[in-house]
N, C-alpha and C positions, 0 to 999 in steps of 0.2 A: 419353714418356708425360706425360702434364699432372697438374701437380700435384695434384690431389684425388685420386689413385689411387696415389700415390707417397709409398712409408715411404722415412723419411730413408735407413735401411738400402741397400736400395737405389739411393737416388740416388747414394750414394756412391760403390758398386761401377761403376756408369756412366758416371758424371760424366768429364767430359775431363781431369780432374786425374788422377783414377787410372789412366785409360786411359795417359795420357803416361806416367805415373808406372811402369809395368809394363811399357811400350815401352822407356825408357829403362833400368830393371834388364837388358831382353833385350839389347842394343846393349852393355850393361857388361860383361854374363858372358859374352858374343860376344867381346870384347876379351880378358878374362881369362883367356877360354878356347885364344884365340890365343899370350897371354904365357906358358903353361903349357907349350905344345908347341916354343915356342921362335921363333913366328911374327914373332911384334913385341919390343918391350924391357917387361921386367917393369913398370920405372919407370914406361912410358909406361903400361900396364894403371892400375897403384895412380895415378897422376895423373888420369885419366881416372875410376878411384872418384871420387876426394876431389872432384872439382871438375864433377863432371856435374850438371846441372839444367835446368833449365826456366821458360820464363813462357807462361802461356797464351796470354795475350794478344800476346804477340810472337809466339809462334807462329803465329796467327792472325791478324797482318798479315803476315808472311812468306810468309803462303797467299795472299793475294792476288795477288800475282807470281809465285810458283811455279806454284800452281793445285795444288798435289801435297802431303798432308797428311805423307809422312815425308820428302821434303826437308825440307821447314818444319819441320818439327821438328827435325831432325839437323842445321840451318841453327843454330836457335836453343839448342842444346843446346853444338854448337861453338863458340859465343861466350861460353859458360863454361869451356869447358877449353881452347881456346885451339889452339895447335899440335898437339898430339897428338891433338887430333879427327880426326887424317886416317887416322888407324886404324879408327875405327868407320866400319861398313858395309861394310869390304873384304870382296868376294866376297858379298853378300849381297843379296840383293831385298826388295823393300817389303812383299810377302806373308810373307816370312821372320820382322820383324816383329810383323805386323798379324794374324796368325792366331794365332802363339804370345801375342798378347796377348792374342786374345780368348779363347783356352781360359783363359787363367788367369782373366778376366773370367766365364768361363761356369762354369768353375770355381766361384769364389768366390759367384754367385749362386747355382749348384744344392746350395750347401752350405750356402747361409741358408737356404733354401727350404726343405732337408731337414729343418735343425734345427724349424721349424715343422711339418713335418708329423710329425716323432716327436714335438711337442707336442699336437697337433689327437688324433693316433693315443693318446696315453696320456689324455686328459677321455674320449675313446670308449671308451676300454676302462673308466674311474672310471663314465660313466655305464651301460655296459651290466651293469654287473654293480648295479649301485645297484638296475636295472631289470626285474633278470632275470626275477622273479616278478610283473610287473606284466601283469596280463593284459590285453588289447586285440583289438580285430578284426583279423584278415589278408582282404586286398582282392585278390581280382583284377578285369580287367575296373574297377578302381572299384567294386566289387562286394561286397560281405562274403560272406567265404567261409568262414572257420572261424579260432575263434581260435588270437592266438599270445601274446608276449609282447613288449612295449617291448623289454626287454632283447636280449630275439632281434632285433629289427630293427638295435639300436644295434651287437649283433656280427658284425651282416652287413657295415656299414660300417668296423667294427674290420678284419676281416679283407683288406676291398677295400684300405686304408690299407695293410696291413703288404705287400701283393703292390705299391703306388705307393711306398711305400719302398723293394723290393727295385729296382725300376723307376729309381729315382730313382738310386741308389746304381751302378748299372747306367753309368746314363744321363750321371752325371758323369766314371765310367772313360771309358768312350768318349771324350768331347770332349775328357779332359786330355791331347790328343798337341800337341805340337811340332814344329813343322821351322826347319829352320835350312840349308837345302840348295841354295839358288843358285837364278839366275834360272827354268832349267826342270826341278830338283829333283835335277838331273845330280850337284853338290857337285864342278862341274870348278873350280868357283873358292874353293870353299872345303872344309877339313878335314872328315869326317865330325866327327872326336872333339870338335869346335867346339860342332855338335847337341847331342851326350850330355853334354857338360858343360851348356851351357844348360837342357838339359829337367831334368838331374838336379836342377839346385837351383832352378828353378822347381817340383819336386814334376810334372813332365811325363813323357810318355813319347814319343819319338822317333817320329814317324808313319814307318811303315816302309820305304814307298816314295810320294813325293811329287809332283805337277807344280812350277805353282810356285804351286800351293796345296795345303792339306790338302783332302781329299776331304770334297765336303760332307754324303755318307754318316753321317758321323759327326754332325755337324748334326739331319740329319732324325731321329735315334734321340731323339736329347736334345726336340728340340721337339714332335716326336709324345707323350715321358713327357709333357714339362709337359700337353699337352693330354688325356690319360690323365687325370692329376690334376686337372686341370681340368673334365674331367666327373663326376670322382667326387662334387667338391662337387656340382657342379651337379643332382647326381641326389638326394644326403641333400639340400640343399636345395631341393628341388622337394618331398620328401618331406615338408617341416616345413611348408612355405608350402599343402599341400594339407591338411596334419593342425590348420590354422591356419585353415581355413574354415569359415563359421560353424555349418554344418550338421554339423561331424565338431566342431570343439572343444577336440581333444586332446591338443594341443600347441603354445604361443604363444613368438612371438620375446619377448625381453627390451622392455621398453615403459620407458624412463628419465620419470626426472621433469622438467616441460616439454615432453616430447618432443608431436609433432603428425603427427597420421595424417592427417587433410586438410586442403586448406586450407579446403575448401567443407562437410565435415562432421563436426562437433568429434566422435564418438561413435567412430570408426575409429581402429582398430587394425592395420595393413596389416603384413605379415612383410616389410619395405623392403627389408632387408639383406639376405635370403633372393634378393629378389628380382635384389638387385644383385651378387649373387655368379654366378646365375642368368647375367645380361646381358654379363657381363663373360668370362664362360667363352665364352662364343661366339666372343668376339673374340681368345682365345687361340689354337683350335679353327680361328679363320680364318686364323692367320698360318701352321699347318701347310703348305700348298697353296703357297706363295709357297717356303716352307723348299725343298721338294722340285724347285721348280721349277729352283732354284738349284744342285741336283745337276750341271743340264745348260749346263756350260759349253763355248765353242768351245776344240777343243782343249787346249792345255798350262792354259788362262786366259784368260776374259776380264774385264767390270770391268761383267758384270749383277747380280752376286750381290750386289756391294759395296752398294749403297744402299739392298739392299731390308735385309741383315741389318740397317744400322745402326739402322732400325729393330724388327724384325720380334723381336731375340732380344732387347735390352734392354726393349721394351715387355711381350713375353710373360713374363720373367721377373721385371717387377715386379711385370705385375697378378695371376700366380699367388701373389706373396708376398703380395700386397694383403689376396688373397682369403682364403688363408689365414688370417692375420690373423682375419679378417670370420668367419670359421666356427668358427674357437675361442672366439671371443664367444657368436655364435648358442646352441652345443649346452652350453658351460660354464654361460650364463645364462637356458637354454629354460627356458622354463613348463612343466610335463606337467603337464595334469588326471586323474589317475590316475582318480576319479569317474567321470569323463566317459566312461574308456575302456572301462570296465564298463557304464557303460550303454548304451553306443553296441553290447557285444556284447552286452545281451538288446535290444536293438531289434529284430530280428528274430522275437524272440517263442518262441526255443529251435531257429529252423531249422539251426542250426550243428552241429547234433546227427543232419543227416538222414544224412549218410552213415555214422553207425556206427551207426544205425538197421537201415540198409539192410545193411551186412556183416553185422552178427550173424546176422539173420535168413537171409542166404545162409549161412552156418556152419551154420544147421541145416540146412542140405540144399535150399534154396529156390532153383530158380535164377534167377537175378540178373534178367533179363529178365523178370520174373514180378513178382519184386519191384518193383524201380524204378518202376513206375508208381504200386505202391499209396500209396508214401512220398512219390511227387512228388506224388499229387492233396491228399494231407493240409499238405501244404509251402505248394501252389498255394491252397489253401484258407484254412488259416492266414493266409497273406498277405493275402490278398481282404478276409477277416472280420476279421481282425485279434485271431484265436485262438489262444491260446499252442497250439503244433506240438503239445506233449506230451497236452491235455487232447482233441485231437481223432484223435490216436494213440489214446486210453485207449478211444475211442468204436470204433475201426475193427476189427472181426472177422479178417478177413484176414490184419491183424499181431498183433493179441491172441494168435491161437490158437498161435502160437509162440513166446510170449514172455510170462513174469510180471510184473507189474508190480512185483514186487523187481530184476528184470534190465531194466525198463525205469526206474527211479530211479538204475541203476546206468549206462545208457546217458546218462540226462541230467548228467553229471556234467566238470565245466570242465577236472577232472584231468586227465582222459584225454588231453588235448589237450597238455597240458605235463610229461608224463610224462618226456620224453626232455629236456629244457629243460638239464639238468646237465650228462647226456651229451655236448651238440652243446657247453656254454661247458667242457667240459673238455678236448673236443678242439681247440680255438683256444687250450686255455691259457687262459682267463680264467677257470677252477678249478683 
């Protein structure tokens, strides 16, 4: 991933230091796990701790002649411990390895990621309850259709969070397995008890039957959450960048000081971040398709999978962190014009109110078919004229004669609408 989208976090978990770094713990506890069952000589184990390491950069001239990234490694790791390196790798394949690294690699990212999303998840839950009573329009269509509440939109998004955390939590079980089981997952050349020592104290679990790779099944569960999560930004943020138009108003990303909305028109305010959180989920979303294609390997193994993951799981699992990041800003430091959203719901002139217009009046016994028309020309009308709903109601005979104009002050009323407002945040818990 290129640097402008990459938190140091991140880069670290990726980086070929750590990757080595996590290869060579497996290759140690592979050893020790040997010395335990009586395989090798203990000594030879505890010499092999003390004295195992690494240089990157020899390892990657070592690659140049091998061509093969854990030769070159186990090449340059043996040159620190010497004679007793001829113990590590016995009975073991380069997949044995390179997968148990990268779970603990997928690992450790789906577990910073998490921590950000129980961050992102707890400002959504400060902001919907801050919101709860803030009334606004509900849109379909783009369309105003009856109001709701701020707060109620922000614990729509609370709730999608807490179901991409269960997702997430899910998604990290799955990918922590391990193998440690021989060329084609046989374990003819090596100990089971090898495996279960290594996964135990990498915090793994033994993938239970193996070729001579883990199944990439496990893979596609984990890259499809992040994309999961990955559109859920993209959705609250589509949400703010449309509530950020100038015609609606009622709701603006954070604007810093200096900051520049164009280069060509000083007066712009543009939701950027919105947008780039937007732009970036795509590309998460894209590397799904590639994940799964990598399911379908020839037989025991082949080596298609290899180049697309090296990329495909460290880039989606930055720019998810990235983005994260990016949205905990947005919603921590949004504008909400609270004004604006009240007026944006009498812009319609009180047509918000036709539908319980129309039910009462079916309550007395009218039926609906009968109704609806009278309330849609008064609606239709209103609109045209540009006549509050209610004072061309007060003119129409049709609905008059079933209704007082005490039970019609009682229909025009914003309550009714958020009656239930408590109810819905007490059942997410956020009461």
């Amino acid at each position: 991933m290129i640097e402008r989208y990459t938190q140091p976090e991140m880069a670290k978990i990726w980086s070929q230091e750590n990757k080595l770094r996590i290869m060579m713990e497996v290759e140690v506890l592979a050893c020790e796990g040997m010395a335990a069952i009586g395989q090798i000589p203990e000594e030879a184990a505890k010499n092999i701790r003390a004295k195992a390491n690494f240089d990157v950069d020899r390892v990657n001239e070592i690659e140049k002649t091998t061509r093969h990234d854990v030769i070159a490694f186990l090449s340059c790791v043996g040159e620190y411990i010497g004679d007793d390196a001829k113990y590590m790798h016995a009975g073991m394949t380069s997949s044995d390895v390179l997968d148990t690294s990268e779970a603990v690699q997928m690992k450790q990212a789906g577990e910073a990621i998490l921590e950000q999303m129980k961050l992102f998840t707890e400002i959504l839950r400060e902001k919907a309850i801050q919101y709860k009573d803030t009334l606004c329009i509900g849109r379909t269509h783009a369309v105003h259709a009856e109001p709701i509440t701020f707060g109620l939109k922000l614990a729509v998004w609370y709730e999608e969070m807490l179901r991409n955390i269960a997702r997430m939590e899910r998604a990290i079980e799955t990918v922590s397995v391990g193998q440690i089981s021989g060329a084609v997952g046989t374990f003819a050349n090596i100990d089971p008890r090898i495996e279960e020592y290594v996964c135990e104290h990498l915090g793994l679990k033994p993938e239970l039957v193996s070729t001579q790779v883990i199944s990439r099944d496990h893979y596609n569960e984990y890259m499809t959450t992040l994309a999961i999560v990955a559109t859920s930004l993209e959705k609250f943020m589509t949400e703010i960048r449309n509530l950020q138009r100038t015609e609606i108003f009622e709701v603006m990303e954070e604007f810093k000081k200096g900051q520049k909305g164009s280069s060509a028109m000083p007066h712009k305010r543009n939701p950027m971040t919105c947008e780039r959180i937007c732009g970036l989920a795509r590309v998460i979303r894209g590397n799904v398709v590639p994940a799964f294609e990598n399911s379908v390997l020839w037989h025991e193994r082949d080596l298609a999978h290899s180049s697309v993951e090296r990329i495909i799981i460290p880039d989606s699992t930055t720019l998810l962190y990235y983005i994260l990041k990016l949205a905990i800003g947005v919603v921590k430091n949004m504008e909400v014009h609270e004004d604006q959203m009240m007026a944006n719901v009498e812009k319609t002139l009180g047509l918000v109110f036709s539908q319980r217009l129309m039910l009462t009046i079916v309550g007395k016994g009218v039926p609906r078919d009968i109704v609806y028309p009278w309330v849609q020309s008064n609606a239709l009308q209103a609109w045209d004229t540009k006549t509050p709903f209610k004072d061309l109601v007060l003119q129409d005979e049709n609905i008059m004669k079933y209704i007082t104009k005490e039970e019609l002050d009682n229909i025009f009323d914003y309550s009714y609408h958020t009656k239930n407002v408590d109810y819905i945040f007490k059942r997410c818990g956020l009461l």
